[in-house]
C-alpha positions as CSV (number, residue, x, y, z in Angstrom):
1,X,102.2,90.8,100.1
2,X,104.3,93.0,98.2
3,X,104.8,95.3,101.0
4,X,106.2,92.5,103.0
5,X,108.7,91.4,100.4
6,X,110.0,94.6,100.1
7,X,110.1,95.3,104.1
8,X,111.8,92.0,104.4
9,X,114.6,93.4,102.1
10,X,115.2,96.1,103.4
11,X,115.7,94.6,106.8
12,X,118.0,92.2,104.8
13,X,119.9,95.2,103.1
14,X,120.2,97.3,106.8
15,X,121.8,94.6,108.7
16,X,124.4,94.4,106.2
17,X,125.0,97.8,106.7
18,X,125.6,97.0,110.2
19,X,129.0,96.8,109.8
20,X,129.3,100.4,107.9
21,X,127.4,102.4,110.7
22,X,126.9,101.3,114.4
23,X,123.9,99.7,114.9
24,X,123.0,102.1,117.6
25,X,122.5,105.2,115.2
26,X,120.5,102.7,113.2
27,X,118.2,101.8,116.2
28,X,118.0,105.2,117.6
29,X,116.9,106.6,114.8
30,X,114.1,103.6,114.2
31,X,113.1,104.5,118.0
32,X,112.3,107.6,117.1
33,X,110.6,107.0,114.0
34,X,108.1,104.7,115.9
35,X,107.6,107.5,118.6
36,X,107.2,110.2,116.2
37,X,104.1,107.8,114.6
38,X,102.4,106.8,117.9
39,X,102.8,110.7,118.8
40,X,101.2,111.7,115.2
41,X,98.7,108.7,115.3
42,X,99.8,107.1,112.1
43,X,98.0,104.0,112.2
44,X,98.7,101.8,109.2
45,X,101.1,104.7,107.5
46,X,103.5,103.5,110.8
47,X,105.5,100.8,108.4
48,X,105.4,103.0,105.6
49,X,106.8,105.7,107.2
50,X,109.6,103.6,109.2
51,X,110.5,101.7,105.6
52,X,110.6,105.5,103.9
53,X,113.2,106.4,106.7
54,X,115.3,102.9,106.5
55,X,115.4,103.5,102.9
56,X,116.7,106.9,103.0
57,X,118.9,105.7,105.7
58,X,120.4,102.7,103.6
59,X,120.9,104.7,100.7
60,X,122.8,107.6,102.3
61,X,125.4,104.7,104.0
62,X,125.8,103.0,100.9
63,X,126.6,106.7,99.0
64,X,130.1,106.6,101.5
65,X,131.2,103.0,100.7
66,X,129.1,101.8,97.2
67,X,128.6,98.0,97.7
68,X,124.9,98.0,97.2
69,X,122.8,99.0,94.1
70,X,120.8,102.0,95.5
71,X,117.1,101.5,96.2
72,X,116.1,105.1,95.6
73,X,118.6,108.0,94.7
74,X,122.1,107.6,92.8
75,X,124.0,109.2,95.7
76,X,128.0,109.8,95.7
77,X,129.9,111.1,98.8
78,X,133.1,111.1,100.2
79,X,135.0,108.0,102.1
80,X,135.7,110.0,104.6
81,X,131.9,110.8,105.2
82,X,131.0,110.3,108.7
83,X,128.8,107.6,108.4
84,X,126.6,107.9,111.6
85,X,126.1,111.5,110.6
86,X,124.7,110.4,106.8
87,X,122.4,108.0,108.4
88,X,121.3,110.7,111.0
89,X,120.8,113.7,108.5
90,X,118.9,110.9,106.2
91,X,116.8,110.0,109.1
92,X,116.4,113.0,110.2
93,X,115.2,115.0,106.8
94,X,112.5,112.5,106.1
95,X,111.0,112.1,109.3
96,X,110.3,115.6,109.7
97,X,108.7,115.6,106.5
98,X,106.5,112.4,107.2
């Protein structure tokens, strides 16, 4: 139960991000998260995995433009951060490590 809760947050939290990074990088990198687990076999560690990576994403964006409390890390970058690229290299880092 608690998982859901915290899932349904963190959907809440990325779609307001929506307007700091396209959607597209967003999607593309969840696309690829769900690939990389049917490819490993994952199983139930699928949502975990995909929450871990939307967490990391959230937290990168909201380092460029601070309008969120951070979930995980106290981040700082600057404005001019590209923000598709901070959600990639976030995405990126920890699904390679999952």
């Amino acid at each position: 139960m608690e998982s859901v809760k915290r899932m349904s947050v963190i959907a809440s939290l990325l779609v307001g991000l929506a307007g700091i990074a396209h959607a597209d990088v967003i999607t593309d990198w969840h696309k690829k998260t769900v690939l990389a687990g049917v490819k490993a076999k994952a199983g139930v560690m699928q949502e975990r995995n995909a929450a871990i990576v939307h967490v990391a994403m959230f937290d990168a964006l909201n380092a460029i433009e601070r309008r969120y409390t951070p979930y995980r890390v106290q981040l700082t970058a600057a404005s001019n951060t590209s923000r598709e690229a901070a959600a990639s290299a976030a995405a990126h880092f920890l699904l390679i490590r999952l």
